[in-house]
N, C-alpha and C positions, 0 to 999 in steps of 0.2 A: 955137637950136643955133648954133653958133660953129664960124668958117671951119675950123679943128683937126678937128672932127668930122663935119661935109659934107668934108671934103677925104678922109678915112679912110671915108667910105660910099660915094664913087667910085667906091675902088679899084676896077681892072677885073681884074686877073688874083688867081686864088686865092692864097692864102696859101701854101700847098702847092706851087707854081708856084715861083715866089721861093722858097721855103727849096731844095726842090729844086737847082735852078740855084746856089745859094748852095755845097750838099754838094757838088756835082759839081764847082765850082771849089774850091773848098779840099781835095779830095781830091785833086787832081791837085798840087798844093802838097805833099802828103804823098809822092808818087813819089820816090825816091832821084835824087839832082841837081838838084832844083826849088827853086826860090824865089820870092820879090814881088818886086820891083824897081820902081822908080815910073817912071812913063811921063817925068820931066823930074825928070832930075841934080840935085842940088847943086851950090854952086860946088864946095863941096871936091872932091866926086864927079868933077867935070871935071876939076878940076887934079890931083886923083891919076892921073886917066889919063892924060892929056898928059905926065907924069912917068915915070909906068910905059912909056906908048908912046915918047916921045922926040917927043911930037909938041906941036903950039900945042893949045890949048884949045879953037878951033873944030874942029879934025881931028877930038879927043878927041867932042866933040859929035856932030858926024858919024857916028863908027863908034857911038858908042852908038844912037844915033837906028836904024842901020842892023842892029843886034842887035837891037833891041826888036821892030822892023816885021818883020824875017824870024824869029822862034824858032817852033821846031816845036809 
């Protein structure tokens, strides 16, 4: 048997578990106003906001940073 296949008879939690978990996060992606956003900007992503805010590029970091850790 090869690591691939002891690593996949491990698993500890059901399959069921994991897909679960999986629906209920991507359903909530389906609510009107939702989206993915990645937990760390792009450059560009930063300097469009620094542009759009008026502000430096670390600011722009900041307030994104500060939207990610607080969305409802």
């Amino acid at each position: 048997m090869n690591a691939i296949s002891m690593s996949l008879m491990k698993k500890t939690k059901p399959c069921d578990v994991e897909l679960g978990a999986s629906v209920t996060a991507m359903g909530a992606l389906c609510e009107p106003g939702q989206t993915a956003v990645p937990l760390k900007p792009s450059a560009t992503m930063l300097a469009a906001g620094a542009r759009a805010g008026g502000v430096s590029v670390e600011v722009a970091w900041k307030i994104y940073q500060a939207m990610i850790h607080h969305a409802d």
